[in-house]
Structure formats: structure tokens, C-alpha cells
C-alpha atoms as an extended CHARMM CRD file, in Angstrom:
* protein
*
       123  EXT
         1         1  UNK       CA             48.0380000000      135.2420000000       42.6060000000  PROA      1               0.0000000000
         2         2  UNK       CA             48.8770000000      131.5830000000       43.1800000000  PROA      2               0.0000000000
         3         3  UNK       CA             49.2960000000      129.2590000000       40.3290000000  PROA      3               0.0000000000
         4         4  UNK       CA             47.2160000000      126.2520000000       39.9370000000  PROA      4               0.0000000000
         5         5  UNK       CA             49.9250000000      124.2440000000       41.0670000000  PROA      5               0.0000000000
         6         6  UNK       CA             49.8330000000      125.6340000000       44.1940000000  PROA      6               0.0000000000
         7         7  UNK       CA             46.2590000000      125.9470000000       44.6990000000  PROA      7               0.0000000000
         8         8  UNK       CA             45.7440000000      122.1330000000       43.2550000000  PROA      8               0.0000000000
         9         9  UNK       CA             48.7240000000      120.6800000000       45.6520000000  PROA      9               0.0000000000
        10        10  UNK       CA             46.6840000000      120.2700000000       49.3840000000  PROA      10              0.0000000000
        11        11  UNK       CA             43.9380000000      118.0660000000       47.2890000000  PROA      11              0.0000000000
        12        12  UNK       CA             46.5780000000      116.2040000000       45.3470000000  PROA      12              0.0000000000
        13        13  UNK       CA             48.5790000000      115.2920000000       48.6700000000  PROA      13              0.0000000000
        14        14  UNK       CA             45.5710000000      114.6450000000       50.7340000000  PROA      14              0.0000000000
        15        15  UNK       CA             44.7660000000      111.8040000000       47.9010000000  PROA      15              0.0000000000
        16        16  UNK       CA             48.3710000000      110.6670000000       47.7920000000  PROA      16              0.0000000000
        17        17  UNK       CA             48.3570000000      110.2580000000       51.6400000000  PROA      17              0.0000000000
        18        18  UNK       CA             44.9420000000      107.9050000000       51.4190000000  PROA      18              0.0000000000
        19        19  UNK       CA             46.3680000000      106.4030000000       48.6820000000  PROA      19              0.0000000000
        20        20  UNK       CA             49.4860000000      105.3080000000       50.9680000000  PROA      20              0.0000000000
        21        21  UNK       CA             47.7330000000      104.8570000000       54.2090000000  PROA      21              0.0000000000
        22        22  UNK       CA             45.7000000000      101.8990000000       52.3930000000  PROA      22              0.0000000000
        23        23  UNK       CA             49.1570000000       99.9200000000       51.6530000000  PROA      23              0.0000000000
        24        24  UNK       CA             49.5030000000       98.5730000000       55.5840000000  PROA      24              0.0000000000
        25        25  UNK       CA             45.8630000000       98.1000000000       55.6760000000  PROA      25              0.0000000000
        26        26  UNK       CA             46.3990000000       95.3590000000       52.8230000000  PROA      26              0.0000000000
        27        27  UNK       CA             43.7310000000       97.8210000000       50.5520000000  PROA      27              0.0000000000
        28        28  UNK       CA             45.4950000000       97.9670000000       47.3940000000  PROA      28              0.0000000000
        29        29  UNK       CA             43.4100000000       98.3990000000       44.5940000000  PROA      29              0.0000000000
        30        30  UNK       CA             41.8380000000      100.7640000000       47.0170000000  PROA      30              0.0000000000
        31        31  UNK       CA             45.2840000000      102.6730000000       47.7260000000  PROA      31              0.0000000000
        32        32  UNK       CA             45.4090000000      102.9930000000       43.9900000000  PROA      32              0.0000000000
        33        33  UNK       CA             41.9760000000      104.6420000000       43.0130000000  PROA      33              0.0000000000
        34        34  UNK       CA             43.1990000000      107.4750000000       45.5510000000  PROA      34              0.0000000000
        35        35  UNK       CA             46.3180000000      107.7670000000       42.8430000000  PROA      35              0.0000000000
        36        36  UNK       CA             43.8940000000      108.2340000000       40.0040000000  PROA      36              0.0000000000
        37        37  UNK       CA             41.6890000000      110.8810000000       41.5980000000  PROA      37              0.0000000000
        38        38  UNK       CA             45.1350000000      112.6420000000       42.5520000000  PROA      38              0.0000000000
        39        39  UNK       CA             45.8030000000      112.2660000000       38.9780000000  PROA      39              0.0000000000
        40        40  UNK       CA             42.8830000000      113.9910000000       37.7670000000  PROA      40              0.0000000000
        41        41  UNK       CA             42.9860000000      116.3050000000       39.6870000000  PROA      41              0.0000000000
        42        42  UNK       CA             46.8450000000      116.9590000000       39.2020000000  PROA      42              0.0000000000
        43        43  UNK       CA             47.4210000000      116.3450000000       35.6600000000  PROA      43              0.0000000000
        44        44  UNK       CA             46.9150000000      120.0710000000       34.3040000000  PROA      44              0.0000000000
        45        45  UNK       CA             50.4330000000      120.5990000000       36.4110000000  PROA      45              0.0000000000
        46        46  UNK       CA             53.7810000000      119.4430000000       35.2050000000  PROA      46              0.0000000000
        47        47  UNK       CA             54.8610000000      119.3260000000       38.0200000000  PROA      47              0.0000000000
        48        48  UNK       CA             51.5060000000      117.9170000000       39.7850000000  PROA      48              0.0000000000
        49        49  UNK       CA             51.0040000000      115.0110000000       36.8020000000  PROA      49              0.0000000000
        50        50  UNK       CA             54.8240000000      113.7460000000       37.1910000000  PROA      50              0.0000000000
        51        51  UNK       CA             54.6490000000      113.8630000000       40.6080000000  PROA      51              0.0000000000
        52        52  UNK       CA             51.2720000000      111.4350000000       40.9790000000  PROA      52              0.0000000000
        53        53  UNK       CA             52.8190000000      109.1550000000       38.0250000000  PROA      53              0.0000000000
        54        54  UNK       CA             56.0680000000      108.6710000000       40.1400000000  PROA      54              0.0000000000
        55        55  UNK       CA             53.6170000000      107.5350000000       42.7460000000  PROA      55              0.0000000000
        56        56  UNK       CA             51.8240000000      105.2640000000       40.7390000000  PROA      56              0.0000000000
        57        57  UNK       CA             55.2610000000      103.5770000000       39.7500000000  PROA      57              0.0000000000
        58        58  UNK       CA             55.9560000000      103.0760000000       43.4810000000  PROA      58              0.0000000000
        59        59  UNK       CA             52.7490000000      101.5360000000       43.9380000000  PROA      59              0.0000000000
        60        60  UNK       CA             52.9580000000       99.6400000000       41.4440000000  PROA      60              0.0000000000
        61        61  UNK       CA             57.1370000000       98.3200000000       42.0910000000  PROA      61              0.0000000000
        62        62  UNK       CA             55.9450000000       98.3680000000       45.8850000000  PROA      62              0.0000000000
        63        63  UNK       CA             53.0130000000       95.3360000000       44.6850000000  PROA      63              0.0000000000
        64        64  UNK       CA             54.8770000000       93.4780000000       42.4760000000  PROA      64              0.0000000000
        65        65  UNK       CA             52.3820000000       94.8300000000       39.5710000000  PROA      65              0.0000000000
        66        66  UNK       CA             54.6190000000       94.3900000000       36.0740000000  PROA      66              0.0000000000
        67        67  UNK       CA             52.5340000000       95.6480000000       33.5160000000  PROA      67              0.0000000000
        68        68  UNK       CA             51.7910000000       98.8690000000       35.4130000000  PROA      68              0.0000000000
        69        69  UNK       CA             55.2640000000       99.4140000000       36.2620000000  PROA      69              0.0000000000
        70        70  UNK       CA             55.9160000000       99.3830000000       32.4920000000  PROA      70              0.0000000000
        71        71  UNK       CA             52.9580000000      101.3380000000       32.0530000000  PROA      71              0.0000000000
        72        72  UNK       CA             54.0280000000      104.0390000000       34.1510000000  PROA      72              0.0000000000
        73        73  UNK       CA             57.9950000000      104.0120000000       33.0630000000  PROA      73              0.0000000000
        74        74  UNK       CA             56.0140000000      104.8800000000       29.7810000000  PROA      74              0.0000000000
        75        75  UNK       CA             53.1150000000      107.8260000000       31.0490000000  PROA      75              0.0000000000
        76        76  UNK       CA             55.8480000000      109.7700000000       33.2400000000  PROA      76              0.0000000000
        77        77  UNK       CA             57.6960000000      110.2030000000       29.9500000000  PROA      77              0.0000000000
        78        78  UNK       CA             54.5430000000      111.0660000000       28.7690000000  PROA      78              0.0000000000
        79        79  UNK       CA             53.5390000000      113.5580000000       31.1980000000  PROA      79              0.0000000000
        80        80  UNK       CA             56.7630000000      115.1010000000       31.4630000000  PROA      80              0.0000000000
        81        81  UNK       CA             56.8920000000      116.0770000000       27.8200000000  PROA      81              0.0000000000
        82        82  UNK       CA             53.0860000000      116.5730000000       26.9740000000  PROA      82              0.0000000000
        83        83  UNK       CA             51.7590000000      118.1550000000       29.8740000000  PROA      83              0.0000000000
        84        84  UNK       CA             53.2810000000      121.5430000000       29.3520000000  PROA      84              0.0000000000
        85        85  UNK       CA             51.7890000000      121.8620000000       25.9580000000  PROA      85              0.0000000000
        86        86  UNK       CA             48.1670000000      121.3410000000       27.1240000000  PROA      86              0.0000000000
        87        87  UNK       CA             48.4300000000      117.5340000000       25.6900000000  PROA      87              0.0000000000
        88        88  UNK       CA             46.1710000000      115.7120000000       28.6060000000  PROA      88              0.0000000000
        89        89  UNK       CA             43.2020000000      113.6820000000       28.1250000000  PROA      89              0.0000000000
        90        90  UNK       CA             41.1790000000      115.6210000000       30.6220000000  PROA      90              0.0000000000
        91        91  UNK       CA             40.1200000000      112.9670000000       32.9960000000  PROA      91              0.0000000000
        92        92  UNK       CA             41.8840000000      109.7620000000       32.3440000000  PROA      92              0.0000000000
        93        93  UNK       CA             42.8630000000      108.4860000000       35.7140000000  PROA      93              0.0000000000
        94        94  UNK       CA             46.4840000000      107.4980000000       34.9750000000  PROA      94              0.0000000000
        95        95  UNK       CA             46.5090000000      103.4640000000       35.2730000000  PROA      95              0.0000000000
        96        96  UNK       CA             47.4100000000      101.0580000000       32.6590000000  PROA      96              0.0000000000
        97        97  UNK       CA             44.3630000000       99.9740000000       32.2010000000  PROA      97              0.0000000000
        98        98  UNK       CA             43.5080000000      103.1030000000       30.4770000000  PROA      98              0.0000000000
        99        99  UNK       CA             44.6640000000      104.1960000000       27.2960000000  PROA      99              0.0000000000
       100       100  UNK       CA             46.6790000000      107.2940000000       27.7600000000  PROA      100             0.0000000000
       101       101  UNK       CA             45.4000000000      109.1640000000       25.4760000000  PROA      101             0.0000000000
       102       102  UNK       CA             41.5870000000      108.5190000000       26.0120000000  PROA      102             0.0000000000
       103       103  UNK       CA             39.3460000000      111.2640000000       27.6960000000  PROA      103             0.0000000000
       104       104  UNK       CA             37.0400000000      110.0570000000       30.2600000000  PROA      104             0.0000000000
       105       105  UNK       CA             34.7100000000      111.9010000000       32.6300000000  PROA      105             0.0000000000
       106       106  UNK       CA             35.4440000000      113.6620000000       35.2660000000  PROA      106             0.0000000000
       107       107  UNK       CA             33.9380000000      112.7090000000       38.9140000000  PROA      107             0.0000000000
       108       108  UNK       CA             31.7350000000      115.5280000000       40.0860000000  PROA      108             0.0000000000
       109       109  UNK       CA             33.5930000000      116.1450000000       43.2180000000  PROA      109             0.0000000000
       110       110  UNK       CA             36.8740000000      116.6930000000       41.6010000000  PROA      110             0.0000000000
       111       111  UNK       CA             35.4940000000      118.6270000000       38.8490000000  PROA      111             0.0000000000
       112       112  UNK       CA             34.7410000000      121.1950000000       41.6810000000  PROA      112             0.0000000000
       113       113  UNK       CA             38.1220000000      121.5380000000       43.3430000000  PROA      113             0.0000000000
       114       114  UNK       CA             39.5150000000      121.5720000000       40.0420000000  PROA      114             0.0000000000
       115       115  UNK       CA             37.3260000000      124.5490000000       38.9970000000  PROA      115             0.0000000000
       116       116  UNK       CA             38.3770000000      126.0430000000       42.5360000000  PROA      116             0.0000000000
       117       117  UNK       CA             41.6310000000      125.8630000000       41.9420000000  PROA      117             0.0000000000
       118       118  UNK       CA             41.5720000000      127.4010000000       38.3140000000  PROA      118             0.0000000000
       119       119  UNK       CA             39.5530000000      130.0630000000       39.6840000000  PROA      119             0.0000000000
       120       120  UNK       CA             41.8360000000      130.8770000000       42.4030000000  PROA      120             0.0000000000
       121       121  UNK       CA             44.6600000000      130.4440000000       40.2750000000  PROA      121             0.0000000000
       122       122  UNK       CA             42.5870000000      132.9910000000       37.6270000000  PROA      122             0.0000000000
       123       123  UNK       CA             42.6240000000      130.6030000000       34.7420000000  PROA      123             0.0000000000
């Protein structure tokens, strides 16, 4: 049986690519709400939640963006030591402009491919 990890990763990495294919396009801000839906949709993985927070970092080195460089040196620490004990606040979307501990709801569509993915991963 596959692990969530590996049933989550195509949907993760199809939002990573968008979220990267906006940079030469000069869409930003719309790169980087491609990084938080990869987030939510990642961040019951280790593995999945580091990875999308390293992104985020680039992004936000790769813009000149300070406070969410910061704010990411802080959340892959964060993920890193948190995620593996179930410590996520289901649908927080990653940025620094969210507090990283604060809940929020999760989109419809991703709630779905997230339920997939458990399912398939028999969680």
C-alpha cells in the first residue's frame, strides 16, 4: 500500500510547478498561492511540508521578500520537528502572513485529493 507521501506527491509537484512557472511571467503573488495550496495539501508529510517550505524560502530569497524569508527560516524548523508528531494546523497555507499555528479552512478541492490520498494510502 502506498503511503500518503507517495500518493500526495503528483498534486504537491503539479502546484510547485505552477507555482514556478508564474515567476517568468512576472505573477508573483500568484506563483505563491500555488505554494500554499501545495502546502495544504503536503503538510501531513514530513517530508511533503519541508519540502513546500524550502520552496517558499526560494520564493521568497528569489523576490527579495525579507520578512517571509525570516518567516520561513522559522516554519521549516517548525515543520521539520512538529510534523511527525501530528502538530499541524490543518489548513494554514504556510506564508507569513499567517500565524503558524492557526487552523484555517480547507479549500474544497484540496480537501478531496487530500481525502484521496489518505484513502489510498488507508489512513
Amino acid at each position: 500500500m502506498p503511503s500518503f507521501r507517495q500518493t500526495i506527491d503528483p498534486h504537491v509537484d503539479a502546484e510547485l510547478h505552477k507555482a514556478w512557472a508564474a515567476l517568468p511571467k512576472d505573477e508573483a503573488a500568484g506563483g505563491f498561492r500555488h505554494l500554499e495550496r501545495a502546502h495544504v495539501m503536503g503538510q501531513a508529510s514530513t517530508y511533503q511540508h519541508v519540502r513546500v517550505h524550502l520552496h517558499m524560502l526560494a520564493w521568497a530569497v528569489r523576490n527579495h521578500r525579507a520578512r517571509e524569508t525570516v518567516g520561513q527560516l522559522l516554519r521549516i524548523v517548525g515543520a521539520a520537528t512538529k510534523t511527525p508528531f501530528g502538530l499541524v494546523p490543518t489548513g494554514n497555507t504556510g506564508g507569513s502572513n499567517v500565524s503558524p499555528i492557526k487552523p484555517l479552512p480547507i479549500p474544497v478541492d484540496l480537501a478531496k485529493i487530500i481525502d484521496r490520498a489518505k484513502q489510498a494510502a488507508g489512513r
